[in-house]
C-alpha positions as CSV (number, residue, x, y, z in Angstrom):
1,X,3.0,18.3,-14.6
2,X,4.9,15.5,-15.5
3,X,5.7,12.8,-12.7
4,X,7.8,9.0,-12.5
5,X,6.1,6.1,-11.2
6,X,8.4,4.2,-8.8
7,X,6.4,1.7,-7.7
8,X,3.2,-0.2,-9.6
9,X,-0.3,-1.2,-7.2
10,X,-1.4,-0.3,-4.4
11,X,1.3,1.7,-2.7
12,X,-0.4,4.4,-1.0
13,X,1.2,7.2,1.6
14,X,4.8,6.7,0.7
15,X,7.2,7.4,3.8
16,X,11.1,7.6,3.2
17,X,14.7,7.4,5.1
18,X,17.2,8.6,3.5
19,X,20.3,6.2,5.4
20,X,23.9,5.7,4.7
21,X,23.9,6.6,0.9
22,X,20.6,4.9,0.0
23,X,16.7,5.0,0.2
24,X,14.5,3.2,2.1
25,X,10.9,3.4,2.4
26,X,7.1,1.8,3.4
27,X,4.0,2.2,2.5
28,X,0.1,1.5,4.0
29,X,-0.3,-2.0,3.9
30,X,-4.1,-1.7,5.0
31,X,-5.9,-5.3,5.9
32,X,-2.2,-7.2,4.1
33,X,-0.6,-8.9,6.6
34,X,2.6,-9.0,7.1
35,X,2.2,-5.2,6.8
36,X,5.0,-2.4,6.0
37,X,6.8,-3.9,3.7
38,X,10.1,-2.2,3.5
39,X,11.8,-1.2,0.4
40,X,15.3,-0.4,-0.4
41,X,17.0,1.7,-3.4
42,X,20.5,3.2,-4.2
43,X,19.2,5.4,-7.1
44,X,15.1,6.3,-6.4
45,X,14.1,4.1,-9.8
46,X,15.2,0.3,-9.4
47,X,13.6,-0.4,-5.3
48,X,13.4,-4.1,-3.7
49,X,11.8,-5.4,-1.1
50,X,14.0,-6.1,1.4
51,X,11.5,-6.9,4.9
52,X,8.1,-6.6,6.1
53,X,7.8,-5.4,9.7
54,X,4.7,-5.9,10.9
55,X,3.4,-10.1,11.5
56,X,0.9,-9.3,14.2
57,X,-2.3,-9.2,13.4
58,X,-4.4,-5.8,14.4
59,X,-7.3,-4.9,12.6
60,X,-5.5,-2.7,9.4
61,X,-2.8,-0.3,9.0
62,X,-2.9,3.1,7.5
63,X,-0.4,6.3,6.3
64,X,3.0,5.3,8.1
65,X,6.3,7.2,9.0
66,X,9.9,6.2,9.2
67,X,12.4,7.9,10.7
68,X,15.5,7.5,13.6
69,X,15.9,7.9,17.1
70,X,19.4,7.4,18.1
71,X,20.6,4.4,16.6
72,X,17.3,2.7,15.8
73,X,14.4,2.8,13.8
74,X,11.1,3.8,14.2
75,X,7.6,3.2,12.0
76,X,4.7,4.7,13.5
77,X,1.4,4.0,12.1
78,X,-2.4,4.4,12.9
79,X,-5.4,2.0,12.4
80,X,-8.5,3.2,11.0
81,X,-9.6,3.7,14.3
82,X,-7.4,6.3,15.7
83,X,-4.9,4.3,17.4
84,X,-1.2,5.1,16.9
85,X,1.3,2.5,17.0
86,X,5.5,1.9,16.8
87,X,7.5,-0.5,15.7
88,X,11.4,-0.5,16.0
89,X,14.5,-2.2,15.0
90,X,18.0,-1.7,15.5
91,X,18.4,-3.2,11.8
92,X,16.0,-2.5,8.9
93,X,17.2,-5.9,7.2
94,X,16.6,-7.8,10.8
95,X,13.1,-8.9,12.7
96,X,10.4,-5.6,13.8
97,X,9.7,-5.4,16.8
98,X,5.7,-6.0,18.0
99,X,3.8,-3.2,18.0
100,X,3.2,-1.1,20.4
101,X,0.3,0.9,21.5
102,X,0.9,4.7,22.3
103,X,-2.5,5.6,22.5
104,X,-5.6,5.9,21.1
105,X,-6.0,9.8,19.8
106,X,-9.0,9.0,17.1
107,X,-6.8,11.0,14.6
108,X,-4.7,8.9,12.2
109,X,-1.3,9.9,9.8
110,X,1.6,10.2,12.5
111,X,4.7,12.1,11.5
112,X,7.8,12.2,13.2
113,X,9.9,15.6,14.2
114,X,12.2,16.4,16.4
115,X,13.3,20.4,17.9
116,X,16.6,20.9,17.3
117,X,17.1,23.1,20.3
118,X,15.6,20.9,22.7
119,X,15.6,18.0,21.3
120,X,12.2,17.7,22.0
121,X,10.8,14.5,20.0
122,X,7.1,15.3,19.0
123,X,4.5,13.2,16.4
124,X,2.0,15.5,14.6
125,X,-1.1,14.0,13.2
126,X,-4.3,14.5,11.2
127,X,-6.6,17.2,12.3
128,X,-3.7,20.3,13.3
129,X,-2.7,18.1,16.4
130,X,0.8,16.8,17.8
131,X,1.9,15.0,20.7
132,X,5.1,14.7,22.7
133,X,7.3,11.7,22.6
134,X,9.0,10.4,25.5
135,X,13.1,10.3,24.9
136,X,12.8,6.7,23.3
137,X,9.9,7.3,21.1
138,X,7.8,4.7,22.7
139,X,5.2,6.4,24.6
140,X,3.7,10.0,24.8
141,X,5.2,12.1,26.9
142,X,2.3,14.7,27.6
143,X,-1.4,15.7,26.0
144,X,-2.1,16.5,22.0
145,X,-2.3,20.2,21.1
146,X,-3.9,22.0,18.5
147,X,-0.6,23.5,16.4
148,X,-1.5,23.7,13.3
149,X,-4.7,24.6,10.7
150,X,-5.4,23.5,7.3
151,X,-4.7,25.5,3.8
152,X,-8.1,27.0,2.9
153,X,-9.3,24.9,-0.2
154,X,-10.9,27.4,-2.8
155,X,-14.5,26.8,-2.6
156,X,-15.1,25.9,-6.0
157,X,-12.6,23.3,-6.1
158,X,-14.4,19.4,-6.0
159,X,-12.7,17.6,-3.6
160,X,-13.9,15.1,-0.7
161,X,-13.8,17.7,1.8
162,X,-10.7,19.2,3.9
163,X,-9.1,16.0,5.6
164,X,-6.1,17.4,7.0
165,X,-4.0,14.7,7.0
166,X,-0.3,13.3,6.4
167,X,2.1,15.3,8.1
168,X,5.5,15.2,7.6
169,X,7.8,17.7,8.3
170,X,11.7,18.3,8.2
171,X,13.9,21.6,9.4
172,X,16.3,23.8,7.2
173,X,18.3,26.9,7.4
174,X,16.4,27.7,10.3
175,X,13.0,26.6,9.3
176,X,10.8,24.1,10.1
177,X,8.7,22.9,6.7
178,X,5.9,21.1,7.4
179,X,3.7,18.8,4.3
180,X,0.3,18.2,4.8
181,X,-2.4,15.7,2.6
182,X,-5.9,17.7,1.9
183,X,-8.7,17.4,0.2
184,X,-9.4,14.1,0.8
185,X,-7.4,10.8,-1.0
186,X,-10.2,9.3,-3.1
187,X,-13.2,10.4,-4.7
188,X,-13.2,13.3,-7.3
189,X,-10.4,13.0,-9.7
190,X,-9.5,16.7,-8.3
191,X,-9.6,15.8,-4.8
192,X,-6.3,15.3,-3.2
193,X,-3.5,17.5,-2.5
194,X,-0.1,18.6,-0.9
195,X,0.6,21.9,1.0
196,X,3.3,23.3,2.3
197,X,3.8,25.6,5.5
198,X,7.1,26.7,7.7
199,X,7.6,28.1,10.8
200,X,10.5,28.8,13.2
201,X,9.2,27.1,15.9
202,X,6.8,23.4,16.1
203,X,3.9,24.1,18.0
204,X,2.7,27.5,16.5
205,X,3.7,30.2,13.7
206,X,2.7,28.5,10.6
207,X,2.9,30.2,7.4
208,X,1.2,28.7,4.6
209,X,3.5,28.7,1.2
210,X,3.0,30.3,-1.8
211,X,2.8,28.1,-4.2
212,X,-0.2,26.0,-2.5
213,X,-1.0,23.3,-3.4
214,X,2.5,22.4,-4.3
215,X,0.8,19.1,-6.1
216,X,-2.8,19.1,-7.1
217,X,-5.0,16.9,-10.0
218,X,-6.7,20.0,-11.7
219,X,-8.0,18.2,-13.8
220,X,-9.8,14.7,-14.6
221,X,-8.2,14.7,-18.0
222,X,-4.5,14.6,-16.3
223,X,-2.5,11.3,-16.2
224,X,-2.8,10.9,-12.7
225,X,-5.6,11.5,-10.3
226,X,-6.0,12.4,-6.9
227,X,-1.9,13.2,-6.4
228,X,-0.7,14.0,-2.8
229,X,0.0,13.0,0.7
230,X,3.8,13.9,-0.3
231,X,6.9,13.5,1.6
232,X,10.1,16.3,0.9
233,X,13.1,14.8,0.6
234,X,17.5,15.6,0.0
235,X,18.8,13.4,-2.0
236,X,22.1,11.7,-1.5
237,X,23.7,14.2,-4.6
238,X,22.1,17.0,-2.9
239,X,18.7,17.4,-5.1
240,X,15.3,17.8,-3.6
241,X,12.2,15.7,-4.7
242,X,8.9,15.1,-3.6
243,X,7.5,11.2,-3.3
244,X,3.7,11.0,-3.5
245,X,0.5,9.1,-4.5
246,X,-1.7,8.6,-7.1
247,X,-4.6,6.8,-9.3
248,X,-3.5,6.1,-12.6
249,X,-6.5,8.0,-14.8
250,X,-9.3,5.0,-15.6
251,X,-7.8,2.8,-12.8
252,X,-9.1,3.2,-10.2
253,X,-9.0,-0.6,-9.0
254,X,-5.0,-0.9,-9.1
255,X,-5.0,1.5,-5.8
256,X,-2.7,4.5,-5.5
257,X,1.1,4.1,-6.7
258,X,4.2,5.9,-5.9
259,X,5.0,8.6,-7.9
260,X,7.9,11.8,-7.5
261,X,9.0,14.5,-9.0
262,X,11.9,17.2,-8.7
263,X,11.9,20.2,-6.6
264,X,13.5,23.7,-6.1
265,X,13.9,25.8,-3.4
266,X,13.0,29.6,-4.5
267,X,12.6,32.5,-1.9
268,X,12.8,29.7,1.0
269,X,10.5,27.3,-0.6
270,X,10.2,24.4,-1.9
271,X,8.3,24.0,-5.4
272,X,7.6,20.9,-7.5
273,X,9.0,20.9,-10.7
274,X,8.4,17.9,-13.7
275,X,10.2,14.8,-13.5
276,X,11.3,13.5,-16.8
277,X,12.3,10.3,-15.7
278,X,10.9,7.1,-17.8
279,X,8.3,5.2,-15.3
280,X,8.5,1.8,-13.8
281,X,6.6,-0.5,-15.3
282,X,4.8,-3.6,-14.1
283,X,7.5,-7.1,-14.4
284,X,7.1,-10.7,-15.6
285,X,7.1,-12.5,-12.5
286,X,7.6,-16.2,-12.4
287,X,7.2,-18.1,-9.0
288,X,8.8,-21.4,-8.3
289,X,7.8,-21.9,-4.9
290,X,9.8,-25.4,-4.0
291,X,13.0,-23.1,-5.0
292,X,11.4,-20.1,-2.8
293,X,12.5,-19.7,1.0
294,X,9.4,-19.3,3.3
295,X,10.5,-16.2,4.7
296,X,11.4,-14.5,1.3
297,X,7.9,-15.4,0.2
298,X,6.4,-12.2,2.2
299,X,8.5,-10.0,0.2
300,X,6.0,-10.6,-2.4
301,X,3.0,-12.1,-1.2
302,X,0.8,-11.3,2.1
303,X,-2.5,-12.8,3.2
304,X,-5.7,-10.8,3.7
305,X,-7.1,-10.0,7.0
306,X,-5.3,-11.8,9.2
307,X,-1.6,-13.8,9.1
308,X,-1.2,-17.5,10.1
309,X,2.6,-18.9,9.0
310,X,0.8,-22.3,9.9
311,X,-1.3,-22.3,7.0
312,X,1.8,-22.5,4.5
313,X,4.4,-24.4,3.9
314,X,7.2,-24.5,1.2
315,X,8.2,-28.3,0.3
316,X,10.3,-29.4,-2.3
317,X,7.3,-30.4,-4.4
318,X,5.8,-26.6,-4.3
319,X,3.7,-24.6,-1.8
320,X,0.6,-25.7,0.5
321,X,-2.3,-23.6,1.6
322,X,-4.4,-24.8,4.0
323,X,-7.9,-23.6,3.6
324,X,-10.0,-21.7,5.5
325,X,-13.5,-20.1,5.8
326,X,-16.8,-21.0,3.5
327,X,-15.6,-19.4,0.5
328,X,-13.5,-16.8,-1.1
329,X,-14.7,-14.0,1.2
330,X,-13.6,-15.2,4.5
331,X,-10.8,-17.4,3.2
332,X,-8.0,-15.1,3.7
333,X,-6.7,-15.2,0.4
334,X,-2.7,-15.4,-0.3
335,X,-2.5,-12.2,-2.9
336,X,0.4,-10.7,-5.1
337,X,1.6,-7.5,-4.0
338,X,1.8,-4.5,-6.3
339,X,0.2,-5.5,-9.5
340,X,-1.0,-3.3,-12.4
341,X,-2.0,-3.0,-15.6
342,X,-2.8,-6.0,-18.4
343,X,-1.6,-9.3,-17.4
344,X,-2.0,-12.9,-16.4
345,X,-2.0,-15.5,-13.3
346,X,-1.6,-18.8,-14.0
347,X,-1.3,-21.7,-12.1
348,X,-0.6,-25.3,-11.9
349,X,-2.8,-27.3,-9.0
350,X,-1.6,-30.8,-8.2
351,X,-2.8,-33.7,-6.0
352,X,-6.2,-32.2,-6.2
353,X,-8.7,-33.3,-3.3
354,X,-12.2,-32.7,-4.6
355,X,-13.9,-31.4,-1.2
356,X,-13.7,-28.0,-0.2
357,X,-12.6,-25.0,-3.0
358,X,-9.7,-24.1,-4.1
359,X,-8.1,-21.3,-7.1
360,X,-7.7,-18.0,-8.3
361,X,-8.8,-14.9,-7.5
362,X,-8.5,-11.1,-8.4
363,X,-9.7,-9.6,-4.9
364,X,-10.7,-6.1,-3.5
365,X,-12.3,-7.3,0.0
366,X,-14.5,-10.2,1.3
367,X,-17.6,-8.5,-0.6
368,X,-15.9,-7.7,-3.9
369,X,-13.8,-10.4,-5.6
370,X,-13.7,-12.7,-8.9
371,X,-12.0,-15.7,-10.0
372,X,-11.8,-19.2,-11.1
373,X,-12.3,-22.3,-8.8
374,X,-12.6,-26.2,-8.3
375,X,-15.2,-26.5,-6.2
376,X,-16.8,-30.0,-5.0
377,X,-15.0,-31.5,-8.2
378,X,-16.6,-28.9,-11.0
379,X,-14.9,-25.9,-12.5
380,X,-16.7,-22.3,-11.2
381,X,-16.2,-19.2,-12.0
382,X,-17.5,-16.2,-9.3
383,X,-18.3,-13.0,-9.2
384,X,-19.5,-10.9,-6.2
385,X,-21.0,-14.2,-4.7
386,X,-22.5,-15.6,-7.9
387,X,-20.9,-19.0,-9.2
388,X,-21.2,-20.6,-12.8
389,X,-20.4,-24.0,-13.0
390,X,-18.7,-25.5,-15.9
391,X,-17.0,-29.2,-16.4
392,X,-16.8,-31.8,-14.0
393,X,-12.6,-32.6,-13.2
394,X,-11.6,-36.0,-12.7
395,X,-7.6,-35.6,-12.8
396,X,-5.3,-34.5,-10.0
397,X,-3.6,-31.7,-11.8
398,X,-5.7,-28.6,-12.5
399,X,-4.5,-25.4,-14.5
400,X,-6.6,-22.5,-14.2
401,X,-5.3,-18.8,-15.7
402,X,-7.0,-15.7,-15.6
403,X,-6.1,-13.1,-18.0
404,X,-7.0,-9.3,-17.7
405,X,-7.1,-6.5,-20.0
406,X,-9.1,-3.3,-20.3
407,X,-10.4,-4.5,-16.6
408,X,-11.8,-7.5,-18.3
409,X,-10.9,-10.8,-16.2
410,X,-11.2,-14.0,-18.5
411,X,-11.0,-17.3,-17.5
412,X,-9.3,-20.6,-18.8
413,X,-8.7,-24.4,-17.7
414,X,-6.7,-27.2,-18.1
415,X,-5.9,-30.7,-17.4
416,X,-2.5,-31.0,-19.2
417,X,-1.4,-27.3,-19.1
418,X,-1.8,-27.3,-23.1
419,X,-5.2,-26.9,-24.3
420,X,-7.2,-24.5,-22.5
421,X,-10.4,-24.3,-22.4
422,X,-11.9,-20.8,-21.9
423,X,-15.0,-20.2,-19.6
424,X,-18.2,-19.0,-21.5
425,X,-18.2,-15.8,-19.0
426,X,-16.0,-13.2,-18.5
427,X,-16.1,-10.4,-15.7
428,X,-15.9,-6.5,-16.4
429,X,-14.3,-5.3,-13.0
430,X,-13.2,-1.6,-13.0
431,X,-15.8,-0.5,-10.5
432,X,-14.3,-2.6,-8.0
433,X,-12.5,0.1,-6.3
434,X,-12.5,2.2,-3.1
435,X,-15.0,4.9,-4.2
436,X,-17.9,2.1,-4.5
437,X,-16.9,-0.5,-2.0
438,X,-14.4,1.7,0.1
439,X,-11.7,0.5,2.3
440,X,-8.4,2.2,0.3
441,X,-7.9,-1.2,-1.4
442,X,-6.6,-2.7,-4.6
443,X,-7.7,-5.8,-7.1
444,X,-5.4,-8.4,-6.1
445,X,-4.5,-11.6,-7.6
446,X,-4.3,-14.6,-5.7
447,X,-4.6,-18.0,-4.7
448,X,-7.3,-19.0,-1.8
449,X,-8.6,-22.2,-0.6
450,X,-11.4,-22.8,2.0
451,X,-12.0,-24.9,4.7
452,X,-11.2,-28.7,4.9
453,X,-9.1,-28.0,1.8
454,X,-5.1,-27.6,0.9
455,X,-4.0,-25.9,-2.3
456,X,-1.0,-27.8,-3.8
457,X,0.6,-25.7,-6.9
């Protein structure tokens, strides 16, 4: 089946409003802070980031939901630990709130739904559980239950096993439809999926649907792999769709992008259909950052791990990172959101102090990244730990550009930003993905200094 991309990189476990004539939605942000970045669309093909509502630093966050209460909104979101969490805003352009702890359950992937006789506000999770919800929506208002069970997966289907996951749910013409995630989001080409069940009431009576899995990779040699943890949606002209996940075949390293596709209702259910809308494709994107407010910078750009404000600042000559850790692994690199494909990074590095490290970097996590750097006044080049120095650099401006294509990473540098000279190594990086070093990550590229440093550019 034929479906659009969206939205390019990592941009896993889409969740989406539909509010006031347009689209809104977020995604797992994962070990990127500021996390849940929010996007905005009047048509489901052209999106912009419009906020990011998370600036607290907890340890990562996973498969989000957004929905309404009353006049505000809601995200709730889990860590990789179990713990469930809200944030809420009475504007979705304005500040989050902090989040808040509602409890730690050890089950992850809350959905929001509400009984429309009771008005009853309930979050389902992973595993067949659901909770109450207090009237506000910021606390539970009772114990988890067991109210649902997984599809059966055919047994001679390769997947990562059942990972019942990434509820969402929404009622109609007396029906309450509930989506879940199986099968496991990585791994196996074949793995994921979406199912579908209803049921007349929340907290028992679920009928699985027909046309399970109503989105499944069947096989490796299909565009997309691994394609689920889907969301149902009415659009604003009355349509229905379905906005998913998935790895792009061979690219593993770019992380799961959005993706949708149409859907009809036949014999009260809902059933994918192909999309034949052109995709989105990745954009030239040039970044002036003395023209660039600091707030609008997080629109595009997050740091890794943790988020310290303090360690940037916009001036009118450019941005400055301070540095921190011993080298690109605990540094908390500043990366580029949402990047795939071929392409390249380069940048211009000014008033150079030659302690410390400083450059670029295409990074998965602390254990898996490459790159180009000035360190203690030579031009490196690293890869999973290993440097290779190169030439000695005894101006203040430094260019350095990394080009990839067909998951090769080359490196060049410069003095005068006109002749570049191109490293005698390049780095073959398409294993650097979840499935060898885990964690539901992406390559990003960046810019990173360490400690007793500042990156000018």
């Amino acid at each position: 089946m034929k479906y659009t991309r969206i939205c390019c990189g990592n941009t896993a476990d889409p969740a989406i409003l539909v509010e006031n004539g347009k689209y809104y939605l977020t995604v797992s942000s994962f070990r990127s802070f500021p996390g849940l970045k929010i996007y905005e669309s009047e048509n489901l093909t052209e999106w912009k980031k419009i906020n990011a509502a998370v600036f607290d630093n907890i340890s990562d966050i996973w498969a989000p939901d957004i929905c309404k209460i009353g006049d505000r909104y809601f995200i709730y979101f889990p860590d990789s630990s179990g713990n469930i969490y809200a944030v809420y805003t009475d504007n979705l352009y304005s500040q989050w709130s902090s989040p808040i702890l509602l409890g730690s359950v050890g089950m992850i992937d809350p959905g929001f739904a509400r009984d429309v006789k009771s008005g009853q506000n309930w979050l389902f999770y992973s595993g067949g559980y659901a909770v109450p919800l207090s009237k506000d929506g910021l606390s539970f208002a009772g114990e988890p239950k067991m109210v649902y069970e997984p599809w059966k997966i055919p047994d001679e289907w390769d997947v990562e096993g059942v990972c019942c996951e990434g509820p969402k749910l929404f009622y109609r013409d007396g029906y309450y439809y509930l989506t879940l995630a199986e099968g496991g989001t990585a791994g196996p080409a074949t793995s994921h999926m979406a199912v579908m069940f209803r049921s007349e009431r929340l907290t028992d009576g679920w009928e699985p649907s027909p046309y399970n899995p109503v989105l499944h990779t069947y096989s490796p040699k299909d565009r997309w792999w691994s394609v689920g943890h889907a969301t149902p949606f009415e659009a604003t002209d009355g349509s229905w769709n379905l906005i998913f996940h998935g790895y792009e075949k061979g690219h593993y390293n770019e992380g799961r992008q959005i993706l949708i596709c149409n859907a009809v209702w036949e014999n009260g259910w809902l059933k994918a259909v192909a999309s034949e809308n052109a995709d989105i494709m990745p954009q030239d994107r040039e970044y002036v950052f003395a023209d660039t407010k600091a707030e609008k910078l997080w629109t595009d750009f997050s740091f890794f791990g943790s988020f310290d404000s303090n360690r940037l600042k916009i001036t009118r000559n450019g941005l400055e990172l301070n540095g921190m850790g011993e080298s690109v692994r605990d540094s908390c690199p500043l990366l580029i959101n949402e990047t795939a494909g071929d392409f390249e990074i380069l940048a211009q590095f000014v008033d150079i102090e030659n302690q410390g490290e400083f450059g670029l970097t295409f990074f998965y996590n602390e254990n898996c990244n490459a790159g180009i750097c000035l360190k203690n006044s030579y031009v490196n080049t690293f890869c999973l730990g290993g440097y290779r120095g190169y030439k000695k650099i005894s101006s203040d401006v430094l260019y350095l550009k990394i080009i990839k294509h067909d998951d090769v990473l080359t490196y060049y540098f410069s003095e005068d930003g006109l002749r570049f000279t191109k490293t005698e190594t390049s780095d073959e990086v398409s294993g650097f993905h979840h499935n060898v070093f885990k964690g539901f990550l992406s390559l990003a590229p960046g810019i990173y200094a360490t400690g007793g440093c500042t990156a000018k550019c």
